[in-house]
C-alpha positions in Angstrom: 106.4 186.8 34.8 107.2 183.1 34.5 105.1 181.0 31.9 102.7 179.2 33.4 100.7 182.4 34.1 97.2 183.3 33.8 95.2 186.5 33.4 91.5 186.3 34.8 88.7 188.6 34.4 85.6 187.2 35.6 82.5 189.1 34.5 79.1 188.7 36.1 78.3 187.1 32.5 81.5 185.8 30.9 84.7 184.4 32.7 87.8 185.8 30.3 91.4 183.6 31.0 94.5 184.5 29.2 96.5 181.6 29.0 100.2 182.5 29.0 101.3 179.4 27.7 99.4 179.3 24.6 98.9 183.3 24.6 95.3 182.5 24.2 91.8 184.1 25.5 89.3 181.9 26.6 85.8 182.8 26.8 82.9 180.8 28.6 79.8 181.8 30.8 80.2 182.7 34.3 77.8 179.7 35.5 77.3 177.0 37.1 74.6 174.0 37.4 74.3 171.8 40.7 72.2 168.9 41.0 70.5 168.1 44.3 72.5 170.8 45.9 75.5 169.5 46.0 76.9 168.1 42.4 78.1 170.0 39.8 76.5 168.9 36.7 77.7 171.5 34.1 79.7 174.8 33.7 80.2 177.6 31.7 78.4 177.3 28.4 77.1 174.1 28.6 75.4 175.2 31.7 74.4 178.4 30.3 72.4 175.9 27.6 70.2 174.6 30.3 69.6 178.3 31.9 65.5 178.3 32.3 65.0 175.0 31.1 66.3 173.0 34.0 64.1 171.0 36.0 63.8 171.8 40.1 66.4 169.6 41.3 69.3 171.5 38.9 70.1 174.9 40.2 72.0 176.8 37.9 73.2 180.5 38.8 76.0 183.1 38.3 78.4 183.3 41.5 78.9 187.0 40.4 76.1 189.6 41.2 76.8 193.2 40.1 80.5 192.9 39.2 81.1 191.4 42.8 81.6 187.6 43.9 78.0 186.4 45.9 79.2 182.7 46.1 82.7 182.4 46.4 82.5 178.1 47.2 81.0 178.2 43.5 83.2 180.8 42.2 86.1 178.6 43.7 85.0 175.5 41.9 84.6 177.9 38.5 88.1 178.5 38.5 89.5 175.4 39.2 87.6 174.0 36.5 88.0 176.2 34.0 91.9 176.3 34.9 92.2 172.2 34.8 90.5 172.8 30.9 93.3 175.2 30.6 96.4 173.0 31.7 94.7 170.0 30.3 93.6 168.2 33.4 96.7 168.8 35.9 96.6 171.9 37.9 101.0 172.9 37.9 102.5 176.2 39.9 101.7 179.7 38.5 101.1 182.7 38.2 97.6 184.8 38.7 96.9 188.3 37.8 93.5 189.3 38.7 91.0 192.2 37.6 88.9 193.7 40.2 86.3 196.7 39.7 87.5 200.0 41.2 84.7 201.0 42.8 84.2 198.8 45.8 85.1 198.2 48.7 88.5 196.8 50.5 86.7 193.6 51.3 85.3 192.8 47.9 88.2 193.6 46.5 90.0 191.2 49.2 87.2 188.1 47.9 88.7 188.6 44.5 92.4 187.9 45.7 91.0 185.1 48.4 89.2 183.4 45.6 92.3 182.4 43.8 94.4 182.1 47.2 91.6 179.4 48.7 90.5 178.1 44.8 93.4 174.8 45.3 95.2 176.2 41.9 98.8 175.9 43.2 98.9 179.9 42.8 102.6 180.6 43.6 102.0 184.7 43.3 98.5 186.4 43.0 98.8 190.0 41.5 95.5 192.4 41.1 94.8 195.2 38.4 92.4 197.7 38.5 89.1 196.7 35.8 90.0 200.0 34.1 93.5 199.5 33.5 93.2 196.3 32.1 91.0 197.6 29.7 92.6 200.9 28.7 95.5 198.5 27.8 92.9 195.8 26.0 91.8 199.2 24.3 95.7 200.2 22.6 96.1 202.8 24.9 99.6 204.0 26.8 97.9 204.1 30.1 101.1 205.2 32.0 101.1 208.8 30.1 100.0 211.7 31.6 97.2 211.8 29.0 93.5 211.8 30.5 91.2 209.0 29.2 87.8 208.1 29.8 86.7 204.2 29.8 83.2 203.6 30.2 82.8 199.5 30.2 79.2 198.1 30.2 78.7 194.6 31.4 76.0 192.6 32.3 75.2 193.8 35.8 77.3 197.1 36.1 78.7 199.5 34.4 82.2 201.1 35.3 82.9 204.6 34.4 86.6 205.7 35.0 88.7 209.0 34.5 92.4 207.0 34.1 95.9 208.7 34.2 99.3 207.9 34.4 98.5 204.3 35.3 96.5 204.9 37.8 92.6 205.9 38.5 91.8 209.2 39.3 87.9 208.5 39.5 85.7 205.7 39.2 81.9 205.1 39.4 80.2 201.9 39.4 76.7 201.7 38.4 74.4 199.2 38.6 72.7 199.5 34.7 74.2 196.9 32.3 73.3 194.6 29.9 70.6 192.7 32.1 68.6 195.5 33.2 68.3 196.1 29.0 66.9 192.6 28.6 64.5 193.0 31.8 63.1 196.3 29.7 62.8 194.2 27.0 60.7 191.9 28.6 58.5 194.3 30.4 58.1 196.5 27.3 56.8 192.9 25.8 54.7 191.6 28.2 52.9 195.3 28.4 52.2 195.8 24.8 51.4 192.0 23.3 51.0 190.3 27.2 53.7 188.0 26.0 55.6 186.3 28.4 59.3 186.1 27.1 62.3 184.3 28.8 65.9 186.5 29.6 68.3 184.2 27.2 65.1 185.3 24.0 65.4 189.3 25.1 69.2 189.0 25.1 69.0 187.3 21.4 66.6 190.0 20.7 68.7 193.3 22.3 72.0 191.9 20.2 70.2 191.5 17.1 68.7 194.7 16.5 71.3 196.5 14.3 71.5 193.4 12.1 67.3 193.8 11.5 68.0 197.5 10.9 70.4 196.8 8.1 67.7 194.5 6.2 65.3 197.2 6.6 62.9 199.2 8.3 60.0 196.9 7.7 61.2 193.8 9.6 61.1 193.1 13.8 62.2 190.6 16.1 60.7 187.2 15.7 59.9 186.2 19.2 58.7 182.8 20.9 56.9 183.1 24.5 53.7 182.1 26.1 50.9 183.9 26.2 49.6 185.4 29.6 45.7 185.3 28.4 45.4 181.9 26.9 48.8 180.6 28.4 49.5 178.7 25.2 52.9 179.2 23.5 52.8 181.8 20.9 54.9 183.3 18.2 54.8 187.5 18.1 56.8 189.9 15.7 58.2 192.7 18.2 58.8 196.1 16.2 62.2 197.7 16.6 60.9 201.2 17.8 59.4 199.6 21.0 63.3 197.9 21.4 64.8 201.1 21.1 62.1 202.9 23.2 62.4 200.8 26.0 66.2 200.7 26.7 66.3 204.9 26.1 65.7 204.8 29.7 68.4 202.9 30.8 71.0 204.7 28.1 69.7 208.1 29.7 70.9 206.5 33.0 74.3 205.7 31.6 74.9 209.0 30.1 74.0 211.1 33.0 76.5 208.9 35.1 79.4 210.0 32.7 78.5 213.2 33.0 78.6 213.3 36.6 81.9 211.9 36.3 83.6 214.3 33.7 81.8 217.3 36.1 84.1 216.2 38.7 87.3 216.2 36.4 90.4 218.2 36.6 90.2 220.5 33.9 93.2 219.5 32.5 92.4 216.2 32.3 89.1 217.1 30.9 91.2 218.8 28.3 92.3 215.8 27.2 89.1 213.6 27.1 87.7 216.2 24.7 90.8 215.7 22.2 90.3 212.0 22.6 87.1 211.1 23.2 85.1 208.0 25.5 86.4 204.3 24.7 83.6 202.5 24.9 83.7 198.7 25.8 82.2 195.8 27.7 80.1 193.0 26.5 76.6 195.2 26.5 78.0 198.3 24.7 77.4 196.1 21.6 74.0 197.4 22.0 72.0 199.2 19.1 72.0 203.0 19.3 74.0 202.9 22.8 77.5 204.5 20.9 75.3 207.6 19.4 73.3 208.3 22.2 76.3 208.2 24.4 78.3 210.8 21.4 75.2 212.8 21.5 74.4 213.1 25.2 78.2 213.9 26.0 79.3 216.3 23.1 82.5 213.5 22.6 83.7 211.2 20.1 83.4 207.7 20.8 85.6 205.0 20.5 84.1 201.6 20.5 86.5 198.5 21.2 86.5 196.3 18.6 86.8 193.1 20.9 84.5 194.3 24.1 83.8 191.1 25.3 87.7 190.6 25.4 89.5 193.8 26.2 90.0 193.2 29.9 92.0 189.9 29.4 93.6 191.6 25.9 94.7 194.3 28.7 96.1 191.5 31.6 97.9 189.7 28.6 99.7 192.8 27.9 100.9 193.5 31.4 102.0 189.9 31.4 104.0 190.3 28.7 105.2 193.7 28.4 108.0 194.6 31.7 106.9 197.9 31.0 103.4 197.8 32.3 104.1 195.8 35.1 104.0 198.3 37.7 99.9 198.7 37.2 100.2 195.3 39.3 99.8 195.1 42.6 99.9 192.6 45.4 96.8 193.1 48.3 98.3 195.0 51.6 99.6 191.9 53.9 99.2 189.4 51.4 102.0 189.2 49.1 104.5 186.4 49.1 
């Protein structure tokens, strides 16, 4: 592929880009703030910073809602922005390869490709890769052998749970349990036991930061900062671990009963394989305390975590980019190549 070429992954949470020009990842939030409904006043982390603090005339929102675009005019403007940071300022000619989610639909697959055709990027040829792929790649494994492997990626709004073989997808299951549903347990599980009112960015600090309290021992919880629902005044509350971990068992359960759905509708030979090798485990909200073990436990497997989740989609597209030998897990969309 030429070398002005870029390899996007945009997450409901995170946009990824893979920069062939100075092989680099970069990683901001998938948001974006407009004032009075029709200025953009901040994107990607700098717009994430005034997430429930902005005052009514500042919208701020993710164009992504459960792995799939919801606003593609915002989405547009995303890319184009991001991509001008990229190629400092002037948009040139390249090259786009895209990761889309297996497990929807022709049409929402079609926005993906659309997205970059319509975003005014100068895309000379837009290719697409199957989510699973990319990541099997991003994860060091030879996707195109006839070797079964299991990829379970947890985002923020979905998780993806796919059986992959000879680079392709055999099956694929798309669920919608990720890393926001863990911080809306946390909430709830906080507001029920100390009526404390917490906000989504303080249960997302809290949900990452439980192994770390684990390590310094078993006496310490969260430190959290809300508002009180009986006197309304802000408060300061320590939140125990065990009520973190209780509340998001529900969710795991969910997770696990979905992958074993999946590996009850495997090939046996393939299933063969997945026991020798184990789940790889990846996505920004597989981070999560306890989610690995449960996962081991629940399934009988080994598990493989990734050690750059957040990444391993756009580790994967860099890798097809660069390597002529994965480049037939590309694709162009039926009656839309050039």
């Amino acid at each position: 592929m030429a070398n002005n070429t870029f390899g996007i992954d945009l997450g409901t949470s995170n946009i990824k880009i893979y920069s062939r020009n100075d092989d680099s990842i970069m990683v901001e939030k998938n948001m974006i703030a407009i004032e009075n409904k029709s200025n953009i006043f901040a994107y990607g982390n700098s717009a994430f910073e005034m997430y429930e603090k902005a005052p009514v005339n500042i919208h701020i929102s993710y164009p992504l809602c459960n792995g799939v675009i919801a606003d593609i005019k915002n989405m547009e403007t995303l890319v184009r922005f991001f991509l001008e940071d990229l190629m400092k300022g002037s948009i040139r000619p390249a090259d786009y390869l895209i990761a889309v989610p297996t497990d929807v639909t022709e049409v929402e697959k079609r926005a993906f490709y659309d997205l970059i055709k319509d975003a005014n990027v100068k895309a000379r040829k837009i290719m697409v890769v199957e989510k699973a792929v990319a990541d099997g790649l991003g994860m060091d494994i030879d996707v195109k052998n006839s070797q079964g492997v299991l990829v379970v990626n947890v985002g923020y709004d979905t998780t993806e749970i796919s059986i992959l073989s000879l680079g392709g997808i055999v099956l694929s299951r798309l669920i919608k349990v990720g890393g926001l549903k863990f911080d809306e347990a946390i909430r709830n599980a906080v507001r029920k036991e100390y009526s404390l009112i917490i906000g989504g960015k303080t249960a997302e600090n809290v949900k990452m930061g439980l192994r770390d309290l684990e390590a310094e021992g078993k006496g310490k919880g969260a430190i959290v900062y809300g508002r009180d629902i009986v006197t309304g005044l802000p408060v300061e509350r320590e939140i125990p671990t065990v009520l973190v971990d209780e509340c998001l068992e529900e969710h795991f359960n969910t997770i696990i009963d979905n992958v074993k759905v999946i590996l009850e509708r495997t090939p046996p030979e393939l299933a063969a394989d997945i026991y020798r090798h184990g789940v790889y485990l990846t996505g920004g909200a597989s981070q999560v305390n306890h989610l690995a073990e449960k996962l081991g436990k629940g399934t009988g497997l080994k598990i493989n975590t990734s050690e750059n989740p957040v990444e391993s989609v756009a580790i994967g597209l860099s890798k097809i980019i660069k390597d002529d030998n994965y480049k037939t897990v590309a694709y162009a969309i039926e009656g839309m190549s050039k």
